[in-house]
Every structure is written in structure tokens, then in C-alpha cells.
TORTOR-261235 format. One record per residue (C-alpha): x, y negated, z negated. Coordinates in Angstrom, 3 decimals, decimal comma, padded with zeros to 6 digits. Example, Ala and Ser with C-alpha at 12.3 -4.5 7.8 and 13.67 -1.06 7.14 Angstrom:
<zados>
          u          v          w
    012,300    004,500   -007,800
    013,670    001,060   -007,140
</zados>
This chain:
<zados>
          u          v          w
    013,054   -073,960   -092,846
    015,547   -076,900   -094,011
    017,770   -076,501   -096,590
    019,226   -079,267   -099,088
    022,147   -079,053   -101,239
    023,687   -080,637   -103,794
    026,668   -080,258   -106,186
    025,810   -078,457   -109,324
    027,253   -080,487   -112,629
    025,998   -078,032   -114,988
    022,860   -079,841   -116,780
    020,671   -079,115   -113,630
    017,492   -077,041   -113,996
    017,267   -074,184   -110,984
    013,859   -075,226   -109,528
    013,784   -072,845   -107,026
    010,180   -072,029   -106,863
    009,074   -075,553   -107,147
    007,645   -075,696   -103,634
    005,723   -072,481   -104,107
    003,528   -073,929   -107,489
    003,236   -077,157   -105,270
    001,688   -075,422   -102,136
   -000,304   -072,855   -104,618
   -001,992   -076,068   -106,579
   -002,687   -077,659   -102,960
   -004,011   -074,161   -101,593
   -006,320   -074,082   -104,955
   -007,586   -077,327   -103,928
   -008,160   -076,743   -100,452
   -010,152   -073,852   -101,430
   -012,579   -075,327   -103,951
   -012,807   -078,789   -102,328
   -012,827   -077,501   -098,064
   -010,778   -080,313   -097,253
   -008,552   -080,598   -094,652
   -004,688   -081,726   -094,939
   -005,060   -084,302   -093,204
   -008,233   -085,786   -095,087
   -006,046   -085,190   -098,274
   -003,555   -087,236   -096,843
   -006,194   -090,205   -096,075
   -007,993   -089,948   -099,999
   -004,677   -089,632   -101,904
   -001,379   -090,439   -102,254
    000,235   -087,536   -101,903
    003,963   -086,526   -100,644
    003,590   -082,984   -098,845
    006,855   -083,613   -096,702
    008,515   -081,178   -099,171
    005,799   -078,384   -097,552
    006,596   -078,801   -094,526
    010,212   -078,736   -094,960
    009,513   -075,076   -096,768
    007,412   -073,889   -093,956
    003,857   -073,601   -095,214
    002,518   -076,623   -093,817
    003,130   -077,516   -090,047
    002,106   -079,761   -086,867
   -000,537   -078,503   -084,402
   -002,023   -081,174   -082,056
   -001,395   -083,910   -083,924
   -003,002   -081,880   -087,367
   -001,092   -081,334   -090,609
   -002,467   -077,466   -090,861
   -001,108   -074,519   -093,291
    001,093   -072,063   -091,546
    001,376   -068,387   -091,419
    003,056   -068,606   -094,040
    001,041   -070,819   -096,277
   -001,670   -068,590   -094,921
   -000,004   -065,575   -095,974
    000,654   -066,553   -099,296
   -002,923   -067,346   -099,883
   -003,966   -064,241   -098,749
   -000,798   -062,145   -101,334
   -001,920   -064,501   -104,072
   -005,986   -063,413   -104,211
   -004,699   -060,095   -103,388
   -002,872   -060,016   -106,515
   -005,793   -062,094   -108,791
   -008,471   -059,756   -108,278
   -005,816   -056,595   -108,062
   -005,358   -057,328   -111,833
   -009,007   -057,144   -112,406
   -008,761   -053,316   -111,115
   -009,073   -050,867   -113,241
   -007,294   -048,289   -111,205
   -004,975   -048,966   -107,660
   -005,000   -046,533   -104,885
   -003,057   -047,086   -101,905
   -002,760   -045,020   -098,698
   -004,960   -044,820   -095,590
   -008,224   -043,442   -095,074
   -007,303   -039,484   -094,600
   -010,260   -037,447   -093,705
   -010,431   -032,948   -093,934
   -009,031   -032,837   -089,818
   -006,082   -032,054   -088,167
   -004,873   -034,090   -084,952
   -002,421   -035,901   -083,498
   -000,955   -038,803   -085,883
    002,439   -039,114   -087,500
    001,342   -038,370   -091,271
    003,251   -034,654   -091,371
    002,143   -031,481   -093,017
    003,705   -028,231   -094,092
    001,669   -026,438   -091,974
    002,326   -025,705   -088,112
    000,713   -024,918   -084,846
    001,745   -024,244   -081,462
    003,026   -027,052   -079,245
    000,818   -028,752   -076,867
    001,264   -031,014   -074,020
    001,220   -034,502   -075,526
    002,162   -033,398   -078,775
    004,517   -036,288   -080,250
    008,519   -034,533   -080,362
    009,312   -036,262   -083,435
    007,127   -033,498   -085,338
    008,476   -030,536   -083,699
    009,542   -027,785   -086,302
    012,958   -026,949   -085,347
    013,046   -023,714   -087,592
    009,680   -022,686   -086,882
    010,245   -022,771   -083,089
    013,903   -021,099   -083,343
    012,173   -018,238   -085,456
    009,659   -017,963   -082,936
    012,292   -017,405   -079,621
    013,944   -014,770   -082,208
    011,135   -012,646   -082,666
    010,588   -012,817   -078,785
    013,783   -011,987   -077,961
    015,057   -010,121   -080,589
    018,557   -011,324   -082,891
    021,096   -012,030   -079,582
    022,801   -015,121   -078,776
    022,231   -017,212   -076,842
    018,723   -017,963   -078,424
    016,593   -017,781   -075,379
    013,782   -020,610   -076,455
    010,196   -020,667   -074,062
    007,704   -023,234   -073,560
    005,686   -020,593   -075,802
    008,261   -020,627   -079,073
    008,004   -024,049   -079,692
    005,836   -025,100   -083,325
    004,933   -028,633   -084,206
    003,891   -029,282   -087,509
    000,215   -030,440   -088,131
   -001,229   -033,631   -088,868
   -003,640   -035,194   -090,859
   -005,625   -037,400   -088,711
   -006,403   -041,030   -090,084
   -009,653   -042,436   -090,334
   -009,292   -046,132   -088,888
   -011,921   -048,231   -089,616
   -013,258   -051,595   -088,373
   -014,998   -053,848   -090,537
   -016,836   -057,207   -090,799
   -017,123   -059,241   -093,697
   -020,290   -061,050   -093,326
   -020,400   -064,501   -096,101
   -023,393   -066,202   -096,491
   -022,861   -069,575   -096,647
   -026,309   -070,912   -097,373
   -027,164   -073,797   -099,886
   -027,366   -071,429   -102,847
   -024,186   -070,246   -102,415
   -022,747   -073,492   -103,870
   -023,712   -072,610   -107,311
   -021,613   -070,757   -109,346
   -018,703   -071,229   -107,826
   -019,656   -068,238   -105,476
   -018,347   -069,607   -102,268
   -014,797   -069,599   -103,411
   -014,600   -066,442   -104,760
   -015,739   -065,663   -101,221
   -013,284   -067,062   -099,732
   -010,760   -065,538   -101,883
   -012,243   -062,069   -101,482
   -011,985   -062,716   -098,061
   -008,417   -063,649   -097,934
   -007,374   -060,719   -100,279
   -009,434   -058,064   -097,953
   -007,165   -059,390   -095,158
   -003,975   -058,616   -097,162
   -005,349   -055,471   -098,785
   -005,667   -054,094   -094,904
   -002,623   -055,300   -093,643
   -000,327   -053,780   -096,434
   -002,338   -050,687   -096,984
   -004,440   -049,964   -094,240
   -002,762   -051,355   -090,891
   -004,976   -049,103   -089,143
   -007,948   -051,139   -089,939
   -009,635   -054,221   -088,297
   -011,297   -056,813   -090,021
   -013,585   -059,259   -088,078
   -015,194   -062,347   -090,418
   -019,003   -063,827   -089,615
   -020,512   -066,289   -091,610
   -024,244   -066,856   -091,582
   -026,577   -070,061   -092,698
   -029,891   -071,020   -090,631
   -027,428   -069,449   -087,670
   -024,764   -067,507   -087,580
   -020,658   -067,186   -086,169
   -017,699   -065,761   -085,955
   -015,303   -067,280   -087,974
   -010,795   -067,568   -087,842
   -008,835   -066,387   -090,450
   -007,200   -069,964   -090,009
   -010,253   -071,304   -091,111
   -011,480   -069,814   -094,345
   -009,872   -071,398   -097,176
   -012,225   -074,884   -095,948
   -015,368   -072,960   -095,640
   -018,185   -074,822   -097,632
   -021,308   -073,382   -098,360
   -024,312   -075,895   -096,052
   -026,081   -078,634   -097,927
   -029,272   -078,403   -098,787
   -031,032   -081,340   -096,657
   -034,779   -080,289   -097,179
   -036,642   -080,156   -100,729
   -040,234   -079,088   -099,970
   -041,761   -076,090   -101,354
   -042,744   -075,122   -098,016
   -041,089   -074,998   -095,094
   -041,604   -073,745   -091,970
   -039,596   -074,893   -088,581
   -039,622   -073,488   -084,883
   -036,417   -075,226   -083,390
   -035,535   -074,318   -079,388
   -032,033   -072,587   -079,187
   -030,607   -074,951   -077,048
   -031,848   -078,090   -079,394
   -030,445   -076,284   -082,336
   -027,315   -076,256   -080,473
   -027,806   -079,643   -079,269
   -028,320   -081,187   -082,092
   -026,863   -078,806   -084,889
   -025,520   -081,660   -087,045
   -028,816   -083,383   -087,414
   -030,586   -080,049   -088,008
   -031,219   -078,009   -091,711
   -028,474   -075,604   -091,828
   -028,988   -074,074   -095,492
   -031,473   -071,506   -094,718
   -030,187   -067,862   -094,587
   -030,318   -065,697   -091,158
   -029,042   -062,208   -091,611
   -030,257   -061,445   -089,011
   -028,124   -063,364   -086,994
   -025,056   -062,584   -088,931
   -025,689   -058,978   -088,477
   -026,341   -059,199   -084,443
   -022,961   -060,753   -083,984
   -021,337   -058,316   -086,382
   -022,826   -055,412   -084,639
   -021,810   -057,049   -081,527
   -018,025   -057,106   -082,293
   -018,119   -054,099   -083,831
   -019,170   -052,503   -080,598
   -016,006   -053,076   -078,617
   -014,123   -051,294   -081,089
   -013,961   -047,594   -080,374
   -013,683   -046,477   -083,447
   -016,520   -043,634   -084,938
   -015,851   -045,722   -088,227
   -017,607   -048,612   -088,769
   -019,065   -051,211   -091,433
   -019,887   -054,686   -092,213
   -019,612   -055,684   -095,430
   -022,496   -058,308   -096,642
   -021,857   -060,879   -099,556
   -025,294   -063,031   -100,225
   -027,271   -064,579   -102,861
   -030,882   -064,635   -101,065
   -033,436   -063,064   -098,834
   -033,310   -063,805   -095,761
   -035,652   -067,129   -095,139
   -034,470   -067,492   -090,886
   -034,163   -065,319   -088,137
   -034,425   -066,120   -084,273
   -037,633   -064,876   -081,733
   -037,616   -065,033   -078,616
   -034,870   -067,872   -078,617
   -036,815   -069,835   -081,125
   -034,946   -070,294   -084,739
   -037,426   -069,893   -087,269
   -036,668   -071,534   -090,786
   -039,228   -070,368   -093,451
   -039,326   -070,730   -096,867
   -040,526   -069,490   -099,320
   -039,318   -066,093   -097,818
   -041,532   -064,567   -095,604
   -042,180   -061,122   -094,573
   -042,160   -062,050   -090,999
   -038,159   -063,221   -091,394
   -038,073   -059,824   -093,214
   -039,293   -057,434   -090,832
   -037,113   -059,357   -087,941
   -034,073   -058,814   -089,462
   -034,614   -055,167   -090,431
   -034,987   -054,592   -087,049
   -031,424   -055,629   -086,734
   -030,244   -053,673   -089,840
   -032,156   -050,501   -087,552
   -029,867   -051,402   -084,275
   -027,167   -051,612   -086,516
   -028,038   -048,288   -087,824
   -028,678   -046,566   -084,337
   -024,864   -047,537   -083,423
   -023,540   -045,949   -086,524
   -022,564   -049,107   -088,985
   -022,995   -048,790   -091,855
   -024,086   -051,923   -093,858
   -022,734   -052,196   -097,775
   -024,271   -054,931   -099,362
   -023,185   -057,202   -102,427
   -025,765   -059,531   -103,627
   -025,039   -061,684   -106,242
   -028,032   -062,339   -107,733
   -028,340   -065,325   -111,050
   -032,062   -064,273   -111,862
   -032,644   -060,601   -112,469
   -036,380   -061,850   -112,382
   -036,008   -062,419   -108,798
   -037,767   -058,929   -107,542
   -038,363   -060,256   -103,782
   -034,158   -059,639   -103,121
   -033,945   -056,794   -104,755
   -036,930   -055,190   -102,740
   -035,646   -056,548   -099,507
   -031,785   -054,961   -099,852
   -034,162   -051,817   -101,148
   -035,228   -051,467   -097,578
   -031,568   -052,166   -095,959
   -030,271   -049,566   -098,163
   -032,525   -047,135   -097,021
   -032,774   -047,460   -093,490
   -029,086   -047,584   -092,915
   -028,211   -045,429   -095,674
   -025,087   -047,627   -097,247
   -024,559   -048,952   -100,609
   -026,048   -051,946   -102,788
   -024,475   -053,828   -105,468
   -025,567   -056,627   -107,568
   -022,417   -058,444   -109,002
   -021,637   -061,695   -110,419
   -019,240   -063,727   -109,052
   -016,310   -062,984   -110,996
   -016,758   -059,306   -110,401
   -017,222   -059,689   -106,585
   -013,350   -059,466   -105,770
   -012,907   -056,118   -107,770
   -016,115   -054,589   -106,673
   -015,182   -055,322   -102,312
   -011,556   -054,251   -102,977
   -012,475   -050,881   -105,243
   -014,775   -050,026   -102,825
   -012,635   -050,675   -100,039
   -009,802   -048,855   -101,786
   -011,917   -045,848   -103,217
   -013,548   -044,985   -100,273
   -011,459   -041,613   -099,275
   -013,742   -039,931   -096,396
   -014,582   -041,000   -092,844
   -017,754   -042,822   -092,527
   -019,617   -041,092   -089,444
</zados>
């Protein structure tokens, strides 16, 4: 970071957190627009030299790209806007009604065993112990057998995916950026609160993929590029692939999202395990047999493929908490289809808007006080 000084006359204003409202506006509209810096640079006239002198903006192969700590800002700042919404704030980790090896102490103690950490060794305990051996003589003749260790509470880690839809309905409403800042704030909320915890991000459309941290404030939700009443497309995987750009990418594949989800969640060996879905539709895609099938209206056969997946998600102990934020209450078909998610895998549904998204992710996330098995 560069400094400048100046001599102070006495009529000057302190601006010192001038550069932080600058980056915050150009975060804002980073967020709601998905530009790039550099694409801001090319459309307006615009001075960000003052960023980069600050240290949230810097130079990555030949890119103008936030930094860590423009990131991390982002990330403190949505923390904080939906942490006001909150009715209530808990903080802590995930503690769970075992004992075992971790560094969060009790009063209560056990007997020392091999591997035990020395740091929680109960000095009085064990000196009482070689006492009451070896009776009240000096020296205190201490065994491998007099030693206590206090107990600890074992903490639940837990490894999560937050799965966004980023379909062509997701554009209305400004859902997508409340998205985006729920994402951003789940990443702080785990880092300050729960370091235990890994969070993985997928974002699904007619496909599906793991996405960066780096890159979700210029997520945008896919245009819509077909406008027939019926639709119904077999595409090859590898001329999806091929030609992805030319392709309809608006339809909405759970399916997918949830097999790559369940796929990262499976080198993680934690018991504790969940992805956390934000959407707005049924599912109207879902791959067979390497073919990408786009249907719509919503079909039962898209259906039934991707509650298959919800099953193998299921049989390797995720659980799946869903947040649908549905704009017609009419609209039976979704609310039938997270019906049968719910119970086959046994997690939770919610139906929020999109300004109560935020607080409903982060309460849950916050309130949830037991280990998921």
C-alpha cells in the first residue's frame, strides 16, 4: 500500500475512508452489472488508480482484478447487511453431546491417553492422583497412571456447497445479486465463526460447475435465447461443450449441480455434510446417457432423473436444504417437486423472497447446533 502526505493547514477535511466508499460503490456495481474492471475501464471514464494504490484492486496477467482485500471487504460488507436483518446472532462452532480430542476445554477430566494433546493436562488433578497412590511424602512420585487431562467437546466440522441457480428466471427480481451477496457473506460467516467448515460453490443453468470465490461478484444469471412454449433438445456432451456459446444455456439442471456437489463433497472426510440449494424453478434439464436434455415446460422425465441424484446424494449422507424463491404461490408444479426432495433426503425447504434469502441461509447456518449424521 502507498502512502501520500501532505502538510495539514488546518481547513482540511480528514478523508480517510474515502477510498473505502469509492471501492464499496465500484464493488456495488460490479455486483449488479457482472462487469469486469477492465470492461469498466473501456465503457467509462473512470480513475481507479486511487484503488490500486489502497490495495483492493491489482494486476494479474495483464487484468485489472479485485484483490484479497477488495474481496474480503465484499465478503465483511454482505456479512454485515444481512447480519442486521437477524433477529438474533449466535456465534461459536458446531458443538455436538461427545467428548474427544479437540482443544475446546471442559471442567471435567479423564485419564491420559497416548495422543492426548499436553496442553490440556490437569496439573492438580494428576498431582492429586500420585498423592493418593503414594500417600502425602515428598518427593511426589507421579506414574504414567496419575496423569488427568481434561475432556473435550468435540466439534462438528462441516462441509458445505452452496449450489446458485443461475437460470434465465433468476434475473428477475433482483435475485441473482442477493445470491451473490449471500454467497459472499456465507464465506465470511465461516471463516470468522466457523473456521472448521468448508464451503465449496456450484452454479447450475442447462449444465452445471464449480465456481471461484474470485469469481462471484460477476456472476450473471444466462439469457434467455429461446421463446417457444415448447421445447425439447437432445444436445451430445461433447457438442454442448463444443459449442457452449452458441447453445441455450437458461434451462435449469439440478441434477447436474447436485452430481458435482456430491462429487466434491465426497473427498471431504467429514460425517457432516450439506449442500445448500438457492433456485427459482423446477428443474426443466438433466443429462442421460451423455445426452443434455433441455425440456420445457417441465417434464416429469427431467424430474425423476434428478431425484435419482437427490437419492445418491442421500445414500452418501448429504443432506440437501433447499431455498426456493418462488414469485407465484400459484405455481404448484415447484412446490410438489422440492415436496419429493424433502422427503427422500430428509432436509429442510424454504420458500423466501429475495430480500429474506440472506437472513434465512445465515440463521440457518448459524442456528443449526447438532451434528448432521
Amino acid at each position: 500500500m502507498k502512502w501520500r502526505y501532505t502538510e495539514w493547514d488546518g481547513s482540511q477535511e480528514f478523508e480517510i475512508h474515502k477510498s473505502n466508499e469509492f471501492f464499496d460503490k465500484l464493488a456495488e456495481f460490479i455486483m449488479s452489472t457482472g462487469m469486469d474492471i477492465d470492461e469498466i475501464l473501456k465503457h467509462y471514464d473512470v480513475d481507479l488508480s486511487e484503488l490500486e494504490e489502497e490495495g483492493f484492486l491489482r494486476e494479474s496477467q495483464g487484468k485489472t482484478i479485485i484483490s484479497s482485500k477488495g474481496l474480503k471487504r465484499m465478503e465483511e460488507r454482505a456479512l454485515l447487511e444481512i447480519f442486521s436483518k437477524l433477529k438474533s446472532e449466535n456465534k461459536g462452532s458446531h458443538p455436538v453431546d461427545e467428548k474427544g480430542r479437540s482443544h475446546e476445554r471442559t471442567d471435567e477430566t479423564r485419564q491420559y491417553e497416548f495422543g492426548d494433546p499436553l496442553s490440556n493436562i490437569d496439573m492438580f488433578g494428576t498431582l492429586q492422583s500420585a498423592l493418593k497412590r503414594g500417600g502425602p511424602k515428598l518427593p511426589i512420585g507421579i506414574e504414567e497412571e496419575d496423569f488427568q487431562i481434561f475432556e473435550s467437546e468435540a466439534q462438528a466440522s462441516c462441509s458445505s456447497v452452496l449450489m446458485i441457480d443461475l437460470s434465465g428466471s433468476m434475473g428477475r427480481y433482483g435475485k441473482y445479486l442477493m445470491c451473490k451477496k449471500v454467497a459472499l457473506a456465507l464465506q465470511s460467516l465461516i471463516q470468522s465463526y466457523f473456521p472448521q467448515d468448508r464451503l465449496y460453490f456450484v452454479v447450475f443453468y442447462s449444465a452445471a460447475e464449480q465456481l471461484k470465490l474470485t469469481q462471484l461478484p460477476y456472476l450473471m444469471p444466462k439469457p434467455v435465447s429461446i421463446y417457444d412454449p415448447q421445447v425439447f433438445l437432445r444436445i451430445k456432451r461433447e457438442d454442448f461443450y463444443a459449442h457452449k456459446s452458441r447453445l441455450p444455456l437458461h434451462f435449469t439442471n439440478i441434477q447436474a449441480g447436485l452430481s458435482i456437489a456430491r462429487r466434491l463433497l465426497s473427498k471431504d472426510s467429514t460425517a457432516n455434510k450439506q449442500i445448500i440449494m438457492i433456485s427459482d424453478g423446477e428443474p426443466t434439464a438433466h443429462w442421460e446417457n451423455n445426452i443434455l436434455n433441455l425440456i420445457y415446460p417441465p417434464a416429469d422425465r427431467t424430474a425423476q432423473q434428478t431425484l435419482k441424484e437427490v437419492k445418491a446424494c442421500t445414500a452418501a449422507g448429504i443432506i440437501i436444504n433447499t431455498f426456493m424463491l418462488i414469485d407465484d404461490w400459484y405455481y404448484f408444479g415447484l412446490k410438489n417437486f422440492v415436496d419429493q426432495m424433502t422427503r427422500l433426503n430428509k432436509g429442510r425447504a424454504f420458500y423466501p423472497s429475495a430480500d429474506e434469502l440472506g437472513r434465512l441461509v445465515l440463521d440457518d447456518y448459524v442456528q443449526r447446533r447438532k451434528k448432521m449424521i
